[in-house]
Residue, then its C-alpha position, 0 to 999 in steps of 0.5 A: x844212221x845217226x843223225x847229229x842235233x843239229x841235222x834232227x832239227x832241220x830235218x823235223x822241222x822240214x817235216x813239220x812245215x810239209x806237214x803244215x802244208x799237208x793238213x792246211x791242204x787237207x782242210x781246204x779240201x772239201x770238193x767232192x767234185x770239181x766247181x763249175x765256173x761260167x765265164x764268157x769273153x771279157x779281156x783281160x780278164x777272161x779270154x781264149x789266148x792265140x793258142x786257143x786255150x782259157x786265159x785271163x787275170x780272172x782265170x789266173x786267179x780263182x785257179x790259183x784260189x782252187x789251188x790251195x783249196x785242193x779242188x778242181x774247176x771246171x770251166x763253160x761259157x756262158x753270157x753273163x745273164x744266163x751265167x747268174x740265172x744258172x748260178x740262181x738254179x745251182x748249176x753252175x757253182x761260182x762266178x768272178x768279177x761280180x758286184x754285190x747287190x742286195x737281188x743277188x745275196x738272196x740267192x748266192x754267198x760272197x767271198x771277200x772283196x779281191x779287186x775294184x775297177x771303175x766302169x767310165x764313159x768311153x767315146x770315140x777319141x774324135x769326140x774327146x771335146x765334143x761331150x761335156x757332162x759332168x754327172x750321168x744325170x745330165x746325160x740323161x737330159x741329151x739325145x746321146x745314144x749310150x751303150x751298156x751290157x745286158x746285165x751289167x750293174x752300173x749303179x743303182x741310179x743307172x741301172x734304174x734309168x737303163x730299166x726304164x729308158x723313157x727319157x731323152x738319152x737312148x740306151x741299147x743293150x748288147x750281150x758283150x763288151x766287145x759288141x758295144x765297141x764295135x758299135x762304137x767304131x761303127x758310130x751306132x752309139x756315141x759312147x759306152x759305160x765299160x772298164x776301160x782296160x777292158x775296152x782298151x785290150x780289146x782295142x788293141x787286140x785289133x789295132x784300133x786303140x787310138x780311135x778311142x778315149x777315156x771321157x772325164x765321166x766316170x761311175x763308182x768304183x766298183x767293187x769285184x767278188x768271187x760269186x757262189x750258189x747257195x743251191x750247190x756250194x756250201x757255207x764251208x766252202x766259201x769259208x775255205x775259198x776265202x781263206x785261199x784267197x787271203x793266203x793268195x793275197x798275202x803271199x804276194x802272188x795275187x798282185x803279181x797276177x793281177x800286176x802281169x795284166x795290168x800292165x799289159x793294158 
């Protein structure tokens, strides 16, 4: 069969395009084995869905990143203390929504920065005219009982008073977001360091979003990145990680991930 100029043309240059995207895979493609992922319950960011099956914002979003990366992941829960201790020993490979901290570089690599949240001050909604604080500072001059998570950076300032703990604000610790809100409800605290959209999606989950309220008291904004061991994952698969997850984020697929779940909050 003959093929006139112009069907040659649009013929290679399909072929061409297919095979761009055949060597950009085959680039990428430098697991020689699937990356492991902690992750523990943190809605909406990572969570089992009614069918019982692993979902989240975060999810969507390092799966997509191995995607084009040509690997495979594979995923266990695991708390988040336990998760960067085992990410330090190189037993678990990568982990998501994590901040940079100089104790951390010393042991993980770090893509580039793909999202930020800011960490405020969520009280019971009865309470929304009864707390006044303007900085953490003056809090930390209250008998007010704060809630954080273990293992959670809040800031350099906070996390500083969190390791001491010898002033009149009280702070207890828990293992989970979801526990400080039940201590919350339960008015074991008085309030919480958290995402609100992560408490929020939590409140709604079972049917108590109305008893709560995001305090004018806010932190920094934190800045998110995907977490890599430097005992397990090499300098030239972070390369590639990073280079999927631009592509991710020029693409327009990332913001219609991220998008889907926010507005859902």
């Amino acid at each position: 069969m003959t093929l006139s100029s112009g069907e040659y043309s649009r013929r290679t240059g399909v072929l061409g395009i297919l095979l761009c995207l055949a060597l950009t895979s085959a680039a990428l493609a430098d697991c020689d084995r699937p990356l492991s992922v902690g992750w523990e319950s943190w809605r909406p960011y990572m969570y089992k869905n009614e069918e019982g099956s692993l979902s989240g914002l975060d999810i969507e979003l390092i799966q997509a990143v191995a995607d084009r990366m040509g690997c495979q992941l594979e995923f266990s829960e695991i708390p988040f203390k336990r998760h960067l201790l085992q990410l330090r020993q190189g037993k678990i490979d990568l982990a998501t929504s994590v901040q940079k901290t100089a104790a951390r570089e010393e042991y993980a690599w770090f893509s580039q920065t793909y999202r930020t949240s800011a960490s405020n001050l969520i009280i019971r909604r009865e309470d929304a005219d009864r707390y006044h604080f303007k900085s953490f500072k003056e809090m930390t001059q209250s008998r007010f009982r704060l809630g954080v998570t273990r293992g959670y950076f809040y800031g350099d300032d906070v996390n500083k008073y969190i390791e001491k703990d010898d002033g009149p604000l009280h702070v207890e610790d828990v293992v989970s977001d979801e526990l400080n809100l039940m201590k919350l409800l339960a008015r074991r605290v008085d309030g919480i360091f958290a995402d609100p959209i992560v408490i929020y999606s939590l409140a709604r989950d079972i049917g108590r979003k109305d008893e709560i309220a995001v305090h004018p008291l806010g932190l920094v904004s934190d800045t998110f990145y995907i977490m890599g061991s430097k005992a397990s994952v090499s300098p030239k698969t972070m390369e590639n990680l990073n280079q999927a997850l631009q592509s991710l984020q020029q693409s327009g697929e990332f913001d219609a991930i991220v998008n889907r779940y926010l507005e859902g909050s």
